[in-house]
C-alpha positions in Angstrom: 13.2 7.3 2.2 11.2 4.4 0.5 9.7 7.2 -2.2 13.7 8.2 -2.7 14.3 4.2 -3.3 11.1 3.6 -4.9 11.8 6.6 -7.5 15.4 5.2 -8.2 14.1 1.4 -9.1 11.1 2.8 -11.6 14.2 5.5 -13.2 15.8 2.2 -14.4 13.1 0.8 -15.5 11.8 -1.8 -12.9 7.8 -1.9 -11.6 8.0 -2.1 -8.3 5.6 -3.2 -5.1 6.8 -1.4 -1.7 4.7 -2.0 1.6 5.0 -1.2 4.9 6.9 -3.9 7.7 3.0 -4.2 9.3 1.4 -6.1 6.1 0.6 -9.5 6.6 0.0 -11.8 3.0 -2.6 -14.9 3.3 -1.6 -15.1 -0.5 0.6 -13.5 -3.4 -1.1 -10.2 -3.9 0.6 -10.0 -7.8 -1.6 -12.4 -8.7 -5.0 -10.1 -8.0 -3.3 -7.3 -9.1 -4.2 -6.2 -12.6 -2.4 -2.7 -13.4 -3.1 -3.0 -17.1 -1.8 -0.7 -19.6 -3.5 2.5 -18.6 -2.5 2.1 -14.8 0.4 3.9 -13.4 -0.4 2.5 -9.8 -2.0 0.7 -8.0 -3.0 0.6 -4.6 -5.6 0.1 -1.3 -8.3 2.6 -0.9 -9.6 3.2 2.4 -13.6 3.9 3.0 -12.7 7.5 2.7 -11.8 7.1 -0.9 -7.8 8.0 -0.5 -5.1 5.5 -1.6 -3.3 4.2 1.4 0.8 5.0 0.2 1.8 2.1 2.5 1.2 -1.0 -0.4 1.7 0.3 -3.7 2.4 -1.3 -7.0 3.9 1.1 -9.2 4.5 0.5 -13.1 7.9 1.9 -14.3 6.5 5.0 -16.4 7.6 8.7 -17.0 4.5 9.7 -15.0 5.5 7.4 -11.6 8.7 9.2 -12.0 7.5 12.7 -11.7 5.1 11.3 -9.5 7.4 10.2 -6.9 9.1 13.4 -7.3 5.6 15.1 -6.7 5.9 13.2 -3.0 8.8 14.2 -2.4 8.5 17.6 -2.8 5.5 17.5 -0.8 6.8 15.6 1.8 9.9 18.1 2.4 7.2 21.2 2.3 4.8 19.8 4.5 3.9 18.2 8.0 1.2 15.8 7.1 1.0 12.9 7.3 2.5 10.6 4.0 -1.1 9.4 3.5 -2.1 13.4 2.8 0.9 14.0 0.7 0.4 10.8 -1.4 -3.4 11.3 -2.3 -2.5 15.4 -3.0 0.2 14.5 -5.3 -1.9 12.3 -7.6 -4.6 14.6 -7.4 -2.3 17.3 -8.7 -0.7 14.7 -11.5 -3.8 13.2 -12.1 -5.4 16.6 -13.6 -2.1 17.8 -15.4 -0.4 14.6 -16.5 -3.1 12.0 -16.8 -1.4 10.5 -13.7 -3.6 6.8 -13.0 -4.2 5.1 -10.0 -6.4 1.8 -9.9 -7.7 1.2 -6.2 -7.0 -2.0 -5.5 -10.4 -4.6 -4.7 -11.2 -3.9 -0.9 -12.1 -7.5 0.0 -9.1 -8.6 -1.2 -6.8 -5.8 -0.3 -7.7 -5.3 3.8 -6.9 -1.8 5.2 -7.0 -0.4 8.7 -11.0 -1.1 10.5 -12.1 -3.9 8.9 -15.2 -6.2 10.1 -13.1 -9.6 11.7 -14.8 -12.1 10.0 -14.2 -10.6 6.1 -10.0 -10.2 7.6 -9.7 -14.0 7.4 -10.5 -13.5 3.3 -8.2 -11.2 2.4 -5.0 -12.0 0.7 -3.4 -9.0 2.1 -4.2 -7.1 5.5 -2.9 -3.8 7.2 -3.9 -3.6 10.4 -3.0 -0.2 11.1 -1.8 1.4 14.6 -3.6 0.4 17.4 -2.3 3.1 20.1 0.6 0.7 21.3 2.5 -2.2 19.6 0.5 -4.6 22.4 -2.7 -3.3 20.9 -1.7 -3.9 17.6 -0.3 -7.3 18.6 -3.1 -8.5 19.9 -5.7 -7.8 17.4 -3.8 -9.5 15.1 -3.9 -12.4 18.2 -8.0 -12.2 17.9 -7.5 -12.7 14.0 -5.2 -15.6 14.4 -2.6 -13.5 12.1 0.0 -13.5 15.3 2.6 -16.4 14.6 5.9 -14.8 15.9 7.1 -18.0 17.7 5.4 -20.6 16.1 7.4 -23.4 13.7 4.5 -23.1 11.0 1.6 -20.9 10.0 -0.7 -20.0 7.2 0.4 -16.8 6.3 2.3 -16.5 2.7 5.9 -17.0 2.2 7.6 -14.9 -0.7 
């Protein structure tokens, strides 16, 4: 559903940043985030070397159009999960439409397993899944990101 939205904002001409509920922002991450005129996208990397689909900044250009469309299509032909479909669309649009991505810096830019003490320097931070919303909940705890309840905290307000 959020490639369908994302697809309809770039069609009338807007760039666009769509993340996942589970982000958490120490700072603004547009201002680290240099997409410059040769970037279609940009996004996370994870240590495997595939862009992570769940914070994307996307440029409003003819090839994030049919790029989006490339997602789509593979998301209704496949059972993978979005992360697969994602990174095989821009391989396929990389090679035959120049399609590019620029992986966003990963100590600024957190995804998924990273080290606890490099988690308090990033401006953004995707925990991932940990089995159960309680696991989840309290890692976050053990990185003093969990501040459902308090009055104030130090996470970034847009």
């Amino acid at each position: 559903m959020k490639d369908e939205i994302g697809k309809e904002v770039l069609k009338i001409g807007y760039n666009e940043l769509i993340t996942s509920l589970d982000f958490f922002f120490r700072d603004n991450p547009l201002k680290v985030i240099d997409c410059n005129d040769k970037c279609d996208f940009a996004a996370p990397m994870n240590i495997l070397g595939q862009f992570n689909p769940e914070f994307v900044y996307a440029k409003a250009t003819q090839n994030t159009e049919r790029f989006y469309h490339e997602i789509q299509k593979g998301v209704g032909e496949s059972k993978f999960h979005d992360q697969i479909v994602f990174n095989k669309a821009y391989k396929k649009m990389k090679k035959s439409a120049g399609l590019h991505g620029m992986a966003l810096p990963m100590d600024v830019f957190c995804v998924g397993n990273t080290e606890t003490e490099k988690v308090k320097d990033c401006h953004v931070y995707h925990p991932g899944f940990k089995n159960t919303v309680e696991g989840t909940i309290s890692k976050l705890k053990r990185l003093d990101m969990w501040l459902y309840g308090q009055s104030e905290g130090n996470l970034f307000k847009c």
